[in-house]
N, C-alpha and C positions, 0 to 999 in steps of 0.2 A: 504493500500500500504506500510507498516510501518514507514511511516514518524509520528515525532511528529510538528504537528502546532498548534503557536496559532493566536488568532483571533483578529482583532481591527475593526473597526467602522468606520474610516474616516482617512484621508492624516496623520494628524498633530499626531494619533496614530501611523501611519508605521513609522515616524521618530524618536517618543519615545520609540517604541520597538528596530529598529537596533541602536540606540544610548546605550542603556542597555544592547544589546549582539548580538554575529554575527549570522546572518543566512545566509543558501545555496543557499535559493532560496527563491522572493517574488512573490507569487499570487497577481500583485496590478489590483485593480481593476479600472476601468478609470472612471468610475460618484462614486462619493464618496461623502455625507457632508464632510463641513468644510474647506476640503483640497481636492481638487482631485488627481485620479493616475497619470495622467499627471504630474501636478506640485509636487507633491510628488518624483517621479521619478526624477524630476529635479531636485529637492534637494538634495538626495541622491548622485545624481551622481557629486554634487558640492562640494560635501563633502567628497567624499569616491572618491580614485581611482578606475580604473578599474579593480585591481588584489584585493581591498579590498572590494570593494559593493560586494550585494549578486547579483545574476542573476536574476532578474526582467522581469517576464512573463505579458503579459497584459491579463486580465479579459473584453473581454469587447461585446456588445451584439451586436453590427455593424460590419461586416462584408467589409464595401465598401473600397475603395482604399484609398480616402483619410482620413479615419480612421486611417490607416494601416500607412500613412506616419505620421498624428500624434507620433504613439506610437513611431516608429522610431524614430525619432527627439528628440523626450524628452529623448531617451536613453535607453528603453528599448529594451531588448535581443530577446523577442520573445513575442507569443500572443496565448490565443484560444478562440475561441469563443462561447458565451453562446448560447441553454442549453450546461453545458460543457458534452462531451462524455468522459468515463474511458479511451478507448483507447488515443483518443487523448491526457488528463491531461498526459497520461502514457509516450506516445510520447514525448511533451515537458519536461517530466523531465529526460527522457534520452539523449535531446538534450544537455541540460543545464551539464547533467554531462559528456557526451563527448567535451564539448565546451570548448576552453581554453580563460580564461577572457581576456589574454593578449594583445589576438586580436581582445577584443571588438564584437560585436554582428556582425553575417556573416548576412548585411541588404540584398544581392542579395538572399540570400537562401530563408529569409523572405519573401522576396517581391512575390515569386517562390510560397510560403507553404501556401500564404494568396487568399482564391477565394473571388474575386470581382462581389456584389448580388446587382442584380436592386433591388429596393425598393418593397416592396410585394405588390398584390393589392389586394381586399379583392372581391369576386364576393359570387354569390349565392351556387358556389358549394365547396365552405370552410366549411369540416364540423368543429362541435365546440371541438371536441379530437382528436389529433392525435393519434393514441395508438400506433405506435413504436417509437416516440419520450418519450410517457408515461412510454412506459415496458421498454424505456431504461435506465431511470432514474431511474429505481426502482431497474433496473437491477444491477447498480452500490453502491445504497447503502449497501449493504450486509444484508440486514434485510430476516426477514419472507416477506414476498409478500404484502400479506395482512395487516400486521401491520407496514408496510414500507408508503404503500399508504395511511391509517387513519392517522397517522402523519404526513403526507407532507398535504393531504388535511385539517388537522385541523392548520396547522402553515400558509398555504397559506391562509383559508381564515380568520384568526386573523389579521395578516397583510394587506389583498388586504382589507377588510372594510376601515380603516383608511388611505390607500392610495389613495382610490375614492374620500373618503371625502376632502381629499386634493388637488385632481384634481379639482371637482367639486368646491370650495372655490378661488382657481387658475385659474378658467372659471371666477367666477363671479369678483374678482378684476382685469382680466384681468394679471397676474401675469407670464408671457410666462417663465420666468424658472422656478420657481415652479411647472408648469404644466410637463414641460421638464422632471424636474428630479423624480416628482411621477409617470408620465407616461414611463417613460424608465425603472425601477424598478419594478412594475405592468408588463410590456413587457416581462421582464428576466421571474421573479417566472413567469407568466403563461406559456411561453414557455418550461420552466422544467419541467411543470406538463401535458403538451402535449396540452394545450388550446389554439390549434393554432387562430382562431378567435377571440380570446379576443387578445391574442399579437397582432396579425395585426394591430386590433384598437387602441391598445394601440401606437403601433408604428407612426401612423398618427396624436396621440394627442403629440406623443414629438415631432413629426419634427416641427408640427405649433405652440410647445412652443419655440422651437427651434429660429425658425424663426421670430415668438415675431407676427403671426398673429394668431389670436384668433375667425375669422369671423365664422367660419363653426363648432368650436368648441363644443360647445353644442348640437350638431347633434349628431354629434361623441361620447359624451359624453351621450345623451342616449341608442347608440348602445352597447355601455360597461356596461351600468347597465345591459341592457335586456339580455346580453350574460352571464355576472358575476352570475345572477340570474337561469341561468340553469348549473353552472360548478358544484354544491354542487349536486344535485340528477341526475348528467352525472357522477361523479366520484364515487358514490356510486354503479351506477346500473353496473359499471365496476366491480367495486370491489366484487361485489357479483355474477356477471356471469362468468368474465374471471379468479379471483384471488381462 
């Protein structure tokens, strides 16, 4: 899109990069270690006027209403939600450059741009890819096809290993935000890679970390191995009939 960015890891990074040099626009992301978007947003905005901060989009993979007045609150301008789509990243960045800081973030337009999603339910006829959430994503990295897809699936499952393992450890100490915050991360990258069934479950293991109950956890928790265990030879036999 020719923008240059760069990248940081957690809350207490976004405030050491905009304290180093200005930028036009922040992708924050709202579950973050360390520091979250949220409080991260608030910082900046305690620090920075509103003709000096940058414009601050929210990252975030919740959808529902009272998400949405979160981000508002803490100050942010605007939001899109994960998997992200080109078009829409595209949309918010020409919002942000038609917007004038002066007047602060227009929350009615927000409020307007933002669709509020029942909770998913996960029944028999979920299958385990979605393939136009998947070719969308592919669609957007500007790669070859097929060598678009062998890197997202060998980044995804480096990752998703060690994020189970983390759920899983988070199940047995009982540990409802660690579970939270591995399972809401696991929820995003699968849903970018079209696995819609494992997101779903993944979605039901952060709301009960969330919510700091853990009774049914372990159910749950082997629905996710047993789907995780067919995403490596689903995403290959894509890649070799459709790519």
């Amino acid at each position: 899109m020719g923008y240059r960015a760069d990248i940081v890891a957690n809350g207490l990074e976004v405030l050491d990069a905009v304290s180093r040099q200005s930028y036009d626009v922040i992708l924050m992301d709202v579950q973050m270690p360390e520091m979250d978007g949220l409080t991260a947003t608030q910082q900046i905005c305690r620090r920075y006027s509103a003709t000096e901060r940058p414009w601050i989009i929210a990252v975030t993979a919740n959808a529902m209403q009272g998400d949405r007045d979160k981000c508002l609150q803490a100050g942010m301008d605007d939001y899109i939600s994960k998997p992200i789509r080109f078009n829409i990243l595209a949309q918010a960045l020409t919002r942000c450059v038609s917007s004038s800081k002066s007047h602060g973030p227009d929350t009615q337009q927000a409020a307007q741009q933002f669709i509020a999603t029942p909770e998913p339910t996960l029944n028999g006829d979920v299958s385990l890819l979605d393939y136009k959430a998947l070719q969308n994503t592919i669609d957007t990295m500007g790669m070859e096809p097929r060598e678009c897809l062998s890197t997202l699936l060998d980044i995804f499952l480096d990752e998703s290993k060690s994020l189970i393992e983390t759920m899983q450890s988070a199940i047995s100490e009982h540990d409802g935000n660690k579970l939270n915050f591995a399972a809401h991360t696991l929820k995003s990258s699968s849903a970018s890679l079209g696995v819609r069934a494992l997101s779903l479950q993944c979605q039901r293991l952060e709301k009960m970390g969330l919510e700091g109950d853990l009774t049914q956890a372990e159910t749950i928790m082997s629905d996710v191995q047993a789907l995780y265990e067919k995403v490596e030879p689903a995403l290959s036999q894509y890649m070799l009939e459709v790519l």
